[in-house]
NUROTI-870700 format. One line per 2 residues: number of its first residue (from 1); for each residue y, x, z of N, C-alpha, C. Coordinates in steps of 0.02 Angstrom, whole numbers. Example, Ala and Ser with C-alpha at 12.3 -4.5 7.8 and 13.67 -1.06 7.14 Angstrom:
1	-284,660,390,-225,615,390,-165,660,390 ~ -112,642,354,-53,684,357,2,645,394
! end
This chain:
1	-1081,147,106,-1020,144,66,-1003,71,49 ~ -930,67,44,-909,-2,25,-897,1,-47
3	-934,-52,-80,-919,-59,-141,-854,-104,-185 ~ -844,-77,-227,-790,-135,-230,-781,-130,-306
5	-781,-203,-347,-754,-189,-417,-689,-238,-429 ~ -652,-223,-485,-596,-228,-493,-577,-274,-547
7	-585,-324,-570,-582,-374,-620,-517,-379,-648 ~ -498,-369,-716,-421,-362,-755,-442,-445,-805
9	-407,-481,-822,-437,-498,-860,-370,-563,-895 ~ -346,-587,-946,-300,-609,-944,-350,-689,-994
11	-400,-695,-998,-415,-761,-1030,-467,-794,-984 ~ -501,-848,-1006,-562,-878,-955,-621,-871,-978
13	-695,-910,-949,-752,-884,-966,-758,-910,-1057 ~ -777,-882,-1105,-782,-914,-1147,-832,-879,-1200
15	-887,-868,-1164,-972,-842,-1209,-957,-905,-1279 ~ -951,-961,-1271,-965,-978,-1330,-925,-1033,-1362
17	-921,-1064,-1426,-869,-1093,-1450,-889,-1164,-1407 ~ -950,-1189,-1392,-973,-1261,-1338,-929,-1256,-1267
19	-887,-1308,-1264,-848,-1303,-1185,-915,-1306,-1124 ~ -969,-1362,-1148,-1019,-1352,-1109,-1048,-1299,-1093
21	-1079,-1262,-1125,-1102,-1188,-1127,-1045,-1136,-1080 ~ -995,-1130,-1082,-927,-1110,-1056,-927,-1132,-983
23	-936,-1194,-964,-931,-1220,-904,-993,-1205,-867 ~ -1046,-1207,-914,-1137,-1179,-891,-1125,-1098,-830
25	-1074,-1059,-903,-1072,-993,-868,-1037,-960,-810 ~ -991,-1045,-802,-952,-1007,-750,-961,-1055,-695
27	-1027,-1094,-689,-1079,-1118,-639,-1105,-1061,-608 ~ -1154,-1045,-665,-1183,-984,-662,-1150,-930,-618
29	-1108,-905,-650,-1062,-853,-620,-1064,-856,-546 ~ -1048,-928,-512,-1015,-945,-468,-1093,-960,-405
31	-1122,-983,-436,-1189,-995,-388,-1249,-954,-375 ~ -1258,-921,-435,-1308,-853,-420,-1284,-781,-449
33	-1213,-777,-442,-1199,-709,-451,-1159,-673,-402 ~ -1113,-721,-394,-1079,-716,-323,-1110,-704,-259
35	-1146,-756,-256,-1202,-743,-192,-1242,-673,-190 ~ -1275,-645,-257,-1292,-593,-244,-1229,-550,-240
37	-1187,-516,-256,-1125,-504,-245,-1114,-485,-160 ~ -1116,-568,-125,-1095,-543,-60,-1175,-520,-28
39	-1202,-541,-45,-1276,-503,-21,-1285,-435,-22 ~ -1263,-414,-64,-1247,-330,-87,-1183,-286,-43
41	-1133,-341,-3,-1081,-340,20,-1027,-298,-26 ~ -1025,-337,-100,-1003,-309,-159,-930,-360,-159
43	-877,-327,-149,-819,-350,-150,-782,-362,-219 ~ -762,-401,-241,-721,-410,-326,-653,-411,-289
45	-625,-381,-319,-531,-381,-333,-520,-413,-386 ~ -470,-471,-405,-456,-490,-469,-394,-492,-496
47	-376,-473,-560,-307,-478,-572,-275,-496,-644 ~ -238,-560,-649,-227,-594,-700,-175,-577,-721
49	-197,-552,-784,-149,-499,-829,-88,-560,-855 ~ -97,-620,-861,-56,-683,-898,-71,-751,-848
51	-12,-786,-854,-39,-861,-833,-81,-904,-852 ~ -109,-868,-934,-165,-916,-955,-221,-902,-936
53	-249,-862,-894,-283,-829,-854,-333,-879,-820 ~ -382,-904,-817,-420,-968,-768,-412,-938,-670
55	-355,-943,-660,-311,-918,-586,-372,-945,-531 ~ -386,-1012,-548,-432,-1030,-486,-506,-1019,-490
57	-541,-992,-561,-596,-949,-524,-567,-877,-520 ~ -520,-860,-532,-529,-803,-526,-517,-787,-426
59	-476,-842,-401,-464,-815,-349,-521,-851,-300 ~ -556,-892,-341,-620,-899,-313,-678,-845,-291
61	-692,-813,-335,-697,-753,-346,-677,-697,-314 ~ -639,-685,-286,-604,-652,-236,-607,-660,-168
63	-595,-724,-151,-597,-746,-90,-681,-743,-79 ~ -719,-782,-114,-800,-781,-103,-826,-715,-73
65	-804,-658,-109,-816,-583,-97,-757,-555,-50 ~ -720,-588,-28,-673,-543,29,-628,-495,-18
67	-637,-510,-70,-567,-466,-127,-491,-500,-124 ~ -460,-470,-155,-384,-493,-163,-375,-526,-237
69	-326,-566,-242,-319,-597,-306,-253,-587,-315 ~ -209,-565,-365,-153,-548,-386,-161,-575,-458
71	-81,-586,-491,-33,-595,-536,-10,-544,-565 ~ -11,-505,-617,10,-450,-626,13,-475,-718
73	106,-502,-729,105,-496,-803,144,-443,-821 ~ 173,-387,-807,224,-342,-821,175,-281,-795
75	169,-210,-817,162,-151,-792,183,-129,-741 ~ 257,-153,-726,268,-140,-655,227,-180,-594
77	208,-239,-627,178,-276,-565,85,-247,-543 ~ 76,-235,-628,6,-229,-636,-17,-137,-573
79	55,-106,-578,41,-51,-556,37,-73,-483 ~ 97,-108,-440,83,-138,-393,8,-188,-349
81	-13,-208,-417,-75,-248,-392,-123,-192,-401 ~ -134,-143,-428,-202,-79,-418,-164,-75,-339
83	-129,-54,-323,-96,4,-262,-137,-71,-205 ~ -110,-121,-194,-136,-156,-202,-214,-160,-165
85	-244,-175,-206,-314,-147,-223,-327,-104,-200 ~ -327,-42,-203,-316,8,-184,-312,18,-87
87	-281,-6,-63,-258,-1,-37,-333,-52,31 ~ -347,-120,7,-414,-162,39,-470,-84,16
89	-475,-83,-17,-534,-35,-45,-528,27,-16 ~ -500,69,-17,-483,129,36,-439,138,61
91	-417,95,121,-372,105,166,-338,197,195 ~ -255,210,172,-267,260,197,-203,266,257
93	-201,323,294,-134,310,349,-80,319,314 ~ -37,280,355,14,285,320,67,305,352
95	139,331,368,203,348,404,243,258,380 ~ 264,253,445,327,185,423,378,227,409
97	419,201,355,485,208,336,537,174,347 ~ 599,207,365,639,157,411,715,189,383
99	777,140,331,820,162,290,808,220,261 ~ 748,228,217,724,290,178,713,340,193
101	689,334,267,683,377,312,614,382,335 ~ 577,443,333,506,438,369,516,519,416
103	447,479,479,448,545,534,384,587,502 ~ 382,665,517,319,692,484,305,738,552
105	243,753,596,239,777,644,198,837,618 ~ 173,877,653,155,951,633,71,948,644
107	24,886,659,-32,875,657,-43,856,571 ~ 11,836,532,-9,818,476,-32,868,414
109	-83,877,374,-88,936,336,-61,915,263 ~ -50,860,254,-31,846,188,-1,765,175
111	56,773,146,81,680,139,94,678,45 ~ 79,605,48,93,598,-46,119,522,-45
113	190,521,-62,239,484,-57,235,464,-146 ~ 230,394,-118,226,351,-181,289,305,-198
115	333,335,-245,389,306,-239,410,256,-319 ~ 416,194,-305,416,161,-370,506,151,-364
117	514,146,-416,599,143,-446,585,131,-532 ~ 649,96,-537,667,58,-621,676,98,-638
119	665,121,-712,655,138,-772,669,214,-786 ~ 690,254,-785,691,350,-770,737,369,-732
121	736,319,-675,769,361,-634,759,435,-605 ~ 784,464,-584,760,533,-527,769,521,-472
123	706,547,-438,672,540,-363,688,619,-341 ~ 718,607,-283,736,681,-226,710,665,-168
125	673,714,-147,669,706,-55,691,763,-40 ~ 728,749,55,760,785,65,714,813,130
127	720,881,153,655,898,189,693,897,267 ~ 676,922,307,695,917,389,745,970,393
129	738,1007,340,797,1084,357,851,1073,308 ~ 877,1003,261,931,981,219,924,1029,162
131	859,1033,124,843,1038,50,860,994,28 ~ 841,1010,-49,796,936,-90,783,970,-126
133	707,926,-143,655,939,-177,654,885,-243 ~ 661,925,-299,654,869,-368,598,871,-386
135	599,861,-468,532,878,-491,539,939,-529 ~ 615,916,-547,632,1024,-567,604,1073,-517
137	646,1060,-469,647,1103,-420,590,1133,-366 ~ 537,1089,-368,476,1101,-310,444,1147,-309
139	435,1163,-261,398,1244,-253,305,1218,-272 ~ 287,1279,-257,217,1275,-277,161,1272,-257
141	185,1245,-169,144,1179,-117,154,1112,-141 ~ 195,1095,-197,206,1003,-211,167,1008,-281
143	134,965,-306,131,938,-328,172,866,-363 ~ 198,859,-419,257,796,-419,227,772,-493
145	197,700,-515,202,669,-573,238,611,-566 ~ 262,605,-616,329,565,-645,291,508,-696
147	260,453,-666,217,405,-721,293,331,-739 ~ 278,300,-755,323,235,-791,326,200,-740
149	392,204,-715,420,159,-648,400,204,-589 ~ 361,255,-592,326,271,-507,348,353,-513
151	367,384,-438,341,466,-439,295,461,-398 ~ 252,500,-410,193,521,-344,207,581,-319
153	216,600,-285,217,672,-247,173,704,-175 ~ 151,763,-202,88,762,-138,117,834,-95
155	128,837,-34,152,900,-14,109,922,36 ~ 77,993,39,31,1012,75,66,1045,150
157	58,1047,199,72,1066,254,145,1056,266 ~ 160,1017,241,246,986,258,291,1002,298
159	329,1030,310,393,1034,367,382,962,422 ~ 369,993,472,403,929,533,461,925,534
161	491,848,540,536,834,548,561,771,517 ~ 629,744,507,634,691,474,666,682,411
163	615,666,376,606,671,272,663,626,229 ~ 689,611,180,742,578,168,715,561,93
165	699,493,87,697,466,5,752,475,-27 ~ 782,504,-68,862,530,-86,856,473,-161
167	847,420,-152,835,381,-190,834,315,-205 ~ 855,259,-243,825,185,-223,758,186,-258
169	718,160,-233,665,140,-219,638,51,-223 ~ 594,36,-246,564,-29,-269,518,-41,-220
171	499,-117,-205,413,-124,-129,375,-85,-166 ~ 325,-64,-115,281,-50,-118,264,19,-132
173	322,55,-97,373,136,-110,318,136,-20 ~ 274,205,-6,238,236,38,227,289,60
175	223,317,111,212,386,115,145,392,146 ~ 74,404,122,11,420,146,12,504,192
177	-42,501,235,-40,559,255,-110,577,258 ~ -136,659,272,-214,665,293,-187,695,343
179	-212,679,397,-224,716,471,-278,698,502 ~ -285,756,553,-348,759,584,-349,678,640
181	-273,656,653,-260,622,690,-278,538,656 ~ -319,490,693,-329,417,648,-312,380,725
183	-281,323,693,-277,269,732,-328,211,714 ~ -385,198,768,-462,150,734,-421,84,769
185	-423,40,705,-411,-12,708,-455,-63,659 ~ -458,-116,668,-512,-179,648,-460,-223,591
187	-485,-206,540,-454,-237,488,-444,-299,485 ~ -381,-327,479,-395,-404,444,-442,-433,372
189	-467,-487,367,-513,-489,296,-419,-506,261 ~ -455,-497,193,-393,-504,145,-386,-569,130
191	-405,-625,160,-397,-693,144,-408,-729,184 ~ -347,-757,252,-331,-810,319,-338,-883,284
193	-370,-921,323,-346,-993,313,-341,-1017,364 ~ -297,-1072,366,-271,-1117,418,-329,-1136,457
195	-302,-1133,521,-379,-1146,585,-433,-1101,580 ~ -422,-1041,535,-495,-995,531,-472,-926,606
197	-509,-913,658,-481,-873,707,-505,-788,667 ~ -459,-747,687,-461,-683,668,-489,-640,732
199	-542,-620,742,-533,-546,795,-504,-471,752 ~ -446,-471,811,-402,-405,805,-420,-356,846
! end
């Protein structure tokens, strides 16, 4: 199993009122904790709730362990940086969407469309046979929660055909699927640098 923890944190190291002591710990931190860390092949995600945040260990920290480092001062962003997260940590398939449009083929047993939009709006999808499905309206194969800025919706054995976001929609708006069907591909690490070569 891949491990992975998730660091929130909006201030810097600060065990004690001595800046020395402070700077001791985040030596510390950095030289024998980390190391065990990647020894463990223990991945940190980090995410700075504010700009006063110490940004460069944190994305030290991240990068050291092959985690992601994000900015997240608003709830909408913070929800974006889990998904995020989320997303290095358990990669799942996904359908491309193309003008709010996704294809759903009949190998799929279940899709859960993650749709972020400003402030209470209502989210409709429209199915392959010119329904729509609300959150009033869904029968009792969907599943639909309605959280702050996001709908999630999970639909079990889906109609083939082509699905319709009946909606505007914000990044980071997805449609996951489970099928028996996977495409094996070789991940990129979550952090390129200039002149470093990637095998794809």
């Amino acid at each position: 199993f891949r491990t992975s923890v998730i660091l929130l944190t909006d201030g810097v190291v600060d065990v004690s009122k001595d800046p020395a002591e402070n700077r001791a710990a985040t030596e510390r931190l950095l030289k024998q904790i980390v190391p065990r860390l990647r020894e463990r092949a223990v991945t940190v995600h980090t995410i700075a709730l504010s700009k006063q945040a110490d940004r460069e260990l944190l994305q030290r920290l991240a990068v050291d362990t092959g985690g992601l480092f994000t900015l997240a001062e608003t709830p909408e962003k913070l929800n974006q940086a889990f998904l995020q997260v989320f997303d290095a940590a358990a990669p799942a398939e996904q359908v491309p969407m193309k003008d709010n449009k996704f294809q759903v083929d009949s190998a799929i047993d279940e899709l859960t469309a993650l749709i972020f939009h400003k402030g209470e709006k209502s989210v409709a999808l429209k199915t392959p046979d010119g329904s729509t499905l609300t959150e009033a309206s869904k029968p009792g194969s969907v599943n639909w929660f309605k959280g702050r800025g996001f709908d999630l919706i999970t639909i079990k054995k889906p109609a083939p055909g082509q699905w319709l976001v009946d909606s505007e929609f914000e990044p980071g708006t997805r449609v996951t699927i489970v099928s028996d069907l996977n495409l094996a591909m070789t991940r990129l690490p979550e952090s390129l640098f200039i002149n470093n070569s990637a095998a794809v």
